[in-house]
ROFI-905410 format. One record per residue (C-alpha): y, z, x; residue in three letters. Coordinates in pm, whole numbers, padded with zeros to 5 digits, always signed. Last residue first. Layout:
<dovexs>
YZXala...
</dovexs>
This chain:
<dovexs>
-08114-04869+06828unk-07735-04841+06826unk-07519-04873+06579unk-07164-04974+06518unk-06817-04871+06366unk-06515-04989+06545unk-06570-05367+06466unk-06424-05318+06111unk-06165-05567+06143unk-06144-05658+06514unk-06043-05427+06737unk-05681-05477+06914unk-05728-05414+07302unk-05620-05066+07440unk-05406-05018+07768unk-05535-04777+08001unk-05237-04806+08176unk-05009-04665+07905unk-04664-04769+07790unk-04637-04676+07451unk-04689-04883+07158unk-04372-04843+06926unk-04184-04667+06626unk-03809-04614+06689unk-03696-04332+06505unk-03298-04223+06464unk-03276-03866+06347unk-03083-03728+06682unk-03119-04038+06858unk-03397-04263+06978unk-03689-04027+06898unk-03985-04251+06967unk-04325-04269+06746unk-04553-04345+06948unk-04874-04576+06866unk-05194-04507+07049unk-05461-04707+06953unk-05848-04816+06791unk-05671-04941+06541unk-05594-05318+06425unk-05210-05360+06478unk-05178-05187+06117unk-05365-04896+06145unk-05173-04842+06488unk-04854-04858+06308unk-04947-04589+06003unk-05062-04405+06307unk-04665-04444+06433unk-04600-04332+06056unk-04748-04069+05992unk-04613-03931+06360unk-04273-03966+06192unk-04353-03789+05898unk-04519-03525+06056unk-04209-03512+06308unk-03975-03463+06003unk-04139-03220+05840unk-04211-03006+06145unk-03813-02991+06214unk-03658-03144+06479unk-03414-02973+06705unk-03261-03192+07029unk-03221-03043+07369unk-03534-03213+07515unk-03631-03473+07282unk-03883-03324+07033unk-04216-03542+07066unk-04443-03838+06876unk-04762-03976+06871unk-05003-04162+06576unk-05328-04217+06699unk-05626-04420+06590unk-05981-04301+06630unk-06298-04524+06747unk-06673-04487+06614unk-07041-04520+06713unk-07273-04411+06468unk-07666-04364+06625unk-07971-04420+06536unk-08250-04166+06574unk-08487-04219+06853unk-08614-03830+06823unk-08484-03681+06508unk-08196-03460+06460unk-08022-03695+06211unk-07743-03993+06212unk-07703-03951+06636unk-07324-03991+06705unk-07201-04217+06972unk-06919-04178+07212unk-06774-04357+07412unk-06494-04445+07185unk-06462-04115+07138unk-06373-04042+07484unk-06172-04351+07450unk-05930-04176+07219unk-05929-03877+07321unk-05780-03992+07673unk-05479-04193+07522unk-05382-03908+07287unk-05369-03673+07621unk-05179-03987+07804unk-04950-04019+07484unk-04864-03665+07463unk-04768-03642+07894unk-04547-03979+07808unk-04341-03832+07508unk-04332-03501+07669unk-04639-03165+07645unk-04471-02810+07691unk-04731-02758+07345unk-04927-03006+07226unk-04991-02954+06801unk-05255-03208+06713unk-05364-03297+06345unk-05661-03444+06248unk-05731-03720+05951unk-06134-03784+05846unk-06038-03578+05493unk-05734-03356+05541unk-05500-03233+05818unk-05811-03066+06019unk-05670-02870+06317unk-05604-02858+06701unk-05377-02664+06811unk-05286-02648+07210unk-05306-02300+07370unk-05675-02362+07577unk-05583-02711+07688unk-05752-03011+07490unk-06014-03227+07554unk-06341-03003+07439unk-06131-02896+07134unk-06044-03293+07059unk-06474-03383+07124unk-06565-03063+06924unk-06370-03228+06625unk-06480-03558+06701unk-06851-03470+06660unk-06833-03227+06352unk-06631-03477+06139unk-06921-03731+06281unk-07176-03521+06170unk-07006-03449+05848unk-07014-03811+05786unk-07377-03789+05803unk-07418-03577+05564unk-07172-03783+05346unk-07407-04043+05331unk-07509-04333+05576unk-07375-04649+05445unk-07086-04524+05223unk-06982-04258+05469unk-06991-04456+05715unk-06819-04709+05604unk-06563-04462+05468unk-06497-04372+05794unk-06307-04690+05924unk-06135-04560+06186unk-06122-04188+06202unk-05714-04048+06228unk-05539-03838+06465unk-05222-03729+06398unk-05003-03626+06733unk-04744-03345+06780unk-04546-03329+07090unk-04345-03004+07206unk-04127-02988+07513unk-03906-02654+07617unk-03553-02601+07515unk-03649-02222+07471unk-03488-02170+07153unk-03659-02494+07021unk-03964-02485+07172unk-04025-02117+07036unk-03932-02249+06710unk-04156-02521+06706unk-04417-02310+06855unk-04390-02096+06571unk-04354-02329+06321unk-04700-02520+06444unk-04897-02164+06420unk-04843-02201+06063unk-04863-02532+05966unk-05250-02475+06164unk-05300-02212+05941unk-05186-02340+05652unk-05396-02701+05718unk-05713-02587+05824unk-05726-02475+06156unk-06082-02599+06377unk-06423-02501+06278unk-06513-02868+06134unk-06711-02801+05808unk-06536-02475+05670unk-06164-02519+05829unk-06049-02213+06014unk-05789-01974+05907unk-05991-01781+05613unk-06246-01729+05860unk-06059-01579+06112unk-05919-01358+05865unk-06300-01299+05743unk-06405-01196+06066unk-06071-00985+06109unk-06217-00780+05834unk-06558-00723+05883unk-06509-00447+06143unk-06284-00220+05909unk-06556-00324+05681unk-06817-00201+05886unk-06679+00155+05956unk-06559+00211+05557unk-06944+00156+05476unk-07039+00358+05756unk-06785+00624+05653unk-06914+00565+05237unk-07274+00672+05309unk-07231+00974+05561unk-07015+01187+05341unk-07277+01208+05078unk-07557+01209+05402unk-07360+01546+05475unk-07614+01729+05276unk-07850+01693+05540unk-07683+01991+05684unk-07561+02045+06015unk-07820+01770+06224unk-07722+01513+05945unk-07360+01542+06105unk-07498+01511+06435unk-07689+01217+06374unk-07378+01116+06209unk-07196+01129+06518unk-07430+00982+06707unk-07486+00672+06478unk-07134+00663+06502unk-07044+00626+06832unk-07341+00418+06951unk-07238+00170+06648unk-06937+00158+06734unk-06985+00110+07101unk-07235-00189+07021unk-06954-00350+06818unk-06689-00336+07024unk-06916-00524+07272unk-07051-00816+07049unk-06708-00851+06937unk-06571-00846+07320unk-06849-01075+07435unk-07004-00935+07791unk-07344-00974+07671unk-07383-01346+07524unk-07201-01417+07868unk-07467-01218+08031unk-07809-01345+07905unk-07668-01712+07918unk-07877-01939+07647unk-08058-02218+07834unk-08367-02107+07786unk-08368-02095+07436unk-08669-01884+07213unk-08754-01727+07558unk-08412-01645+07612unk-08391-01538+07213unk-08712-01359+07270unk-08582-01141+07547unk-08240-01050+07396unk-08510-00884+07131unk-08675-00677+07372unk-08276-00618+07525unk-08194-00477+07240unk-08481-00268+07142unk-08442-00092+07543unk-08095-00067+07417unk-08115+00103+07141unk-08361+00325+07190unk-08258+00492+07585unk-07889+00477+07464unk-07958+00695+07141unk-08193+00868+07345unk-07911+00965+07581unk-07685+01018+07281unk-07858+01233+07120unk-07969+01492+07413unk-07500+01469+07439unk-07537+01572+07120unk-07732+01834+07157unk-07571+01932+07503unk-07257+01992+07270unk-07388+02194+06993unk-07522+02401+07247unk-07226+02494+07426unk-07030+02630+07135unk-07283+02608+06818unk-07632+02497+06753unk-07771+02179+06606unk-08114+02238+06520unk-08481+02153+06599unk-08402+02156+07007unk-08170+02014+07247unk-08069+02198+07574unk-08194+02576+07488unk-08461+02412+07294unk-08623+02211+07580unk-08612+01848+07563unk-08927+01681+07497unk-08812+01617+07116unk-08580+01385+07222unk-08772+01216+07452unk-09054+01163+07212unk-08807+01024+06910unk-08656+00792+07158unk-09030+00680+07210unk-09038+00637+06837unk-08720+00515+06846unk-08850+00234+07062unk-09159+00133+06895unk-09021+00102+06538unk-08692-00102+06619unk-08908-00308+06830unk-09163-00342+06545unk-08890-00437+06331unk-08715-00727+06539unk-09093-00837+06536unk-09159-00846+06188unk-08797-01037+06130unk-08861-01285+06395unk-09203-01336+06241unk-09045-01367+05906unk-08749-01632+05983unk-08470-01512+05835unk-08379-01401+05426unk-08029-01283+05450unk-07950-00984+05231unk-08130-00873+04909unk-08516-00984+04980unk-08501-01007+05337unk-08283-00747+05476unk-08401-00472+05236unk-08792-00572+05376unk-08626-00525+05707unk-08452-00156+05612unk-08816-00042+05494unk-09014-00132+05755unk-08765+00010+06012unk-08830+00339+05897unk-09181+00369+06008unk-09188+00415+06330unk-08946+00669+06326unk-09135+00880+06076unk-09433+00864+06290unk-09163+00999+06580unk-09139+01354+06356unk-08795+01474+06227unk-08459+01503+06307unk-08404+01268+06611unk-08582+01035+06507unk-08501+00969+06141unk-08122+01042+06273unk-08144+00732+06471unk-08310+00523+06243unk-08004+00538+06044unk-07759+00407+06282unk-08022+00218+06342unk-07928-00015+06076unk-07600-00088+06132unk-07644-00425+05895unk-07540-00734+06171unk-07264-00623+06417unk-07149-00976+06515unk-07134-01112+06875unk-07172-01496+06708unk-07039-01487+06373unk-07358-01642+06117unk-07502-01299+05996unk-07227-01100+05965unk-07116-01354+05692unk-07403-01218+05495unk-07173-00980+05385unk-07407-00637+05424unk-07462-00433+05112unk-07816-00405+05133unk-07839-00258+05464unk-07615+00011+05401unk-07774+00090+05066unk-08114+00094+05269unk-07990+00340+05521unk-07879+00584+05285unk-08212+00509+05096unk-08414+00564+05427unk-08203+00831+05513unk-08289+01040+05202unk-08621+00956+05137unk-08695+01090+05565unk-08532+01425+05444unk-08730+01441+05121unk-09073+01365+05330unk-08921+01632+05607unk-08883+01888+05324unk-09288+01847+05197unk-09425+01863+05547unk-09663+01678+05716unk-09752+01765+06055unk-09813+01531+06257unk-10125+01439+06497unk-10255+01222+06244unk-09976+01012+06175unk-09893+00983+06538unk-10233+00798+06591unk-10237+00588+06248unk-09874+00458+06357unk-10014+00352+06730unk-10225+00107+06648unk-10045-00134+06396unk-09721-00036+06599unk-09893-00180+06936unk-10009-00503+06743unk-09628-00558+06651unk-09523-00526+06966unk-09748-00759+07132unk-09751-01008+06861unk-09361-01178+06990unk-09437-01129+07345unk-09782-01307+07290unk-09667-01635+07093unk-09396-01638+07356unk-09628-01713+07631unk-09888-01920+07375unk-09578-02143+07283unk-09456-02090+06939unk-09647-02296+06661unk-09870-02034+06570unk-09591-01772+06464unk-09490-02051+06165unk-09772-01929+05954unk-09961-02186+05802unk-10291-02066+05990unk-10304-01733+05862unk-10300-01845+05462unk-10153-01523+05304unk-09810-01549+05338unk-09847-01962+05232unk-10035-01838+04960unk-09798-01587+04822unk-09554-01854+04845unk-09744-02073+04655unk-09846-01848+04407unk-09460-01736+04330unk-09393-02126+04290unk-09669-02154+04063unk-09552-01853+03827unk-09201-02011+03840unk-09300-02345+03704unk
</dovexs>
């Protein structure tokens, strides 16, 4: 079996017209080859007008295994945070330009994609192949500029006193000039990929920002490093290592907080953020309501469509509550198709009009089962369990879960597709009742929440 499944992927890389690449528009099908044609052309040109030396060969191993070991031991969570420094790999390319021949420039990024693919995350190969010719035809130019400074400003070697500092500062420039210009090549294709993604919000995001000055800042400074002695590439290994984990790390906090299939808190983090504003509420004598929200009848759908398509519908009401909520509410998953809402400064009657707005939002709404043109769609109602800390009066979070359990315990009963509340009476006295809404809610009928639409 194996031997056949390694000839038919050789065949599919070899067959021309089962590449993917021919089923992009003819516009984009051209900005994508363009680059890569140019490095076809132009690596046999600067190959023959270099001069190939024995030392630079070791040099160029050198980084290229540095680099690859970088590469190579990239989470492959970096891949799917929006903003996220990927695998620093031009922090390597840089010092491949700047310290020896452009040729070698262009050809660095080979090596660091074909790392990426077989060891890291395996992406679309024409994307890849042209990410890489970018990479290959702008630090090549970078290379040029560098090397078209004259020697009292840039030069072979790094120098000392003033020297050492216009050399870096030579660096930098083409550092900038490189990078960027790659950047915004491959910006290009995702517009052109998606023309409704927005250039400048994708630009301005603080991860994506902290981690483009990190990555200027270090490639130069090991570029500089390198410059010294190229024995510093020992030193140079475990500081970008150090560098991207320091990055990595509040990625995988975040992580760790947020539930897998919906994005919003999982249950500890959302307990925790809920104690806070408890407390805060508390000392403050402020309001604080806490609803459960709960999918009617999801096990039908589950049971008639698969539980891929009861993700959808996880995924669906989940961006409906963010999309409905203020900016400091909490929003998490309390367990299977149940939510949990934390609304803070939010009364009896302010939580029951929020609670009374999700739910017919998603009663409007209907859920496509796949991606497919025409595809039918899941329609679906939630039920709503309310209550809120009387003004003056502590509660702890025990005791208003409980007590919002049971209000959506209430609206289960009276045939969901409600708001129930969950009144504080006295201190620990509970009176459990519909609240008074305008938008007043007729009792479904057993099981006439979930529908479809051709």
């Amino acid at each position: 079996m194996e031997p056949s499944l390694f000839i038919s992927r050789l065949k599919r890389c070899v067959w021309v017209k089962d590449w993917p690449w021919w089923q992009l528009p003819l516009g984009f099908r051209c900005y994508v080859a363009a680059p890569i044609v140019a490095v076809i052309a132009l690596i046999p040109v600067f190959a023959l007008h270099t001069d190939w030396r024995l030392d630079d060969v070791a040099k160029f191993l050198i980084l290229i295994c540095s680099g690859a070991i970088s590469v190579a031991s990239t989470p492959r969570i970096m891949y799917k945070v929006p903003g996220a420094t990927a695998d620093f790999s031009y922090i390597w390319v840089l010092p491949i330009a700047i310290l020896l021949p452009p040729v070698y420039a262009m050809l660095a990024p080979a090596a660091f994609i074909i790392t990426m693919q077989l060891w890291v995350n395996r992406g679309v190969l024409h994307r890849s192949i042209f990410t890489g010719s970018a990479f290959s035809l702008c630090f090549a130019g970078a290379s040029i500029l560098f090397h078209s400074f004259p020697q009292s400003f840039a030069g072979p070697s790094v120098g000392s006193g003033l020297h050492a500092f216009t050399w870096a500062l030579a660096v930098a420039a083409c550092e900038v000039a490189g990078g960027r210009v790659q950047h915004f090549l491959v910006v290009g294709a995702v517009k052109l990929t998606n023309p409704q993604v927005r250039v400048w919000e994708m630009e301005r995001n603080p991860e994506r920002l902290q981690g483009t000055f990190v990555e200027i800042d270090l490639a130069v400074l090991i570029t500089l490093a390198l410059g010294l002695s190229i024995d510093l590439v020992i030193i140079a290994v475990p500081t970008v290592l150090l560098v991207r984990r320091f990055l990595v790390h509040p990625i995988l906090v975040a992580q760790s907080r947020a539930d897998a299939k919906t994005g919003l808190l999982n249950v500890s983090a959302w307990e925790t953020e809920a104690e806070a504003e408890l407390s805060r509420a508390t000392r403050t004598d402020t309001a604080l309501a806490l609803a459960l929200v709960d999918i009617d009848h999801f096990k039908i759908v589950n049971d008639s469509y698969g539980h891929l398509v009861g993700d959808r519908v996880l995924k669906a009401v989940a961006q409906a509550l963010k999309g409905q909520l203020r900016d400091y509410d909490k929003a998490g998953r309390f367990g299977g198709e149940e939510f949990i809402l934390l609304l803070p400064h939010a009364t009896e009657n302010d939580a029951c009009r929020v609670a009374e707005r999700l739910r017919s939002f998603v009663a409007r709404m209907e859920v496509p089962v796949n991606d497919a043109p025409g595809a039918d769609c899941v329609s679906l109602t939630i039920s709503i369990g309310v209550t809120a800390m009387v003004a003056g009066h502590s509660r702890d979070l025990a005791d208003m879960l409980a007590a919002a359990d049971s209000a959506l315990y209430q609206a289960k009963e009276l045939g969901r597709n409600r708001v129930c509340v969950a009144r504080q009476v006295q201190r620990v006295e509970l009176e459990i009742g519909i609240p008074d809404i305008p938008e007043a809610v007729e009792v479904d009928a057993a099981g006439a929440s979930l529908g479809l639409r051709w």
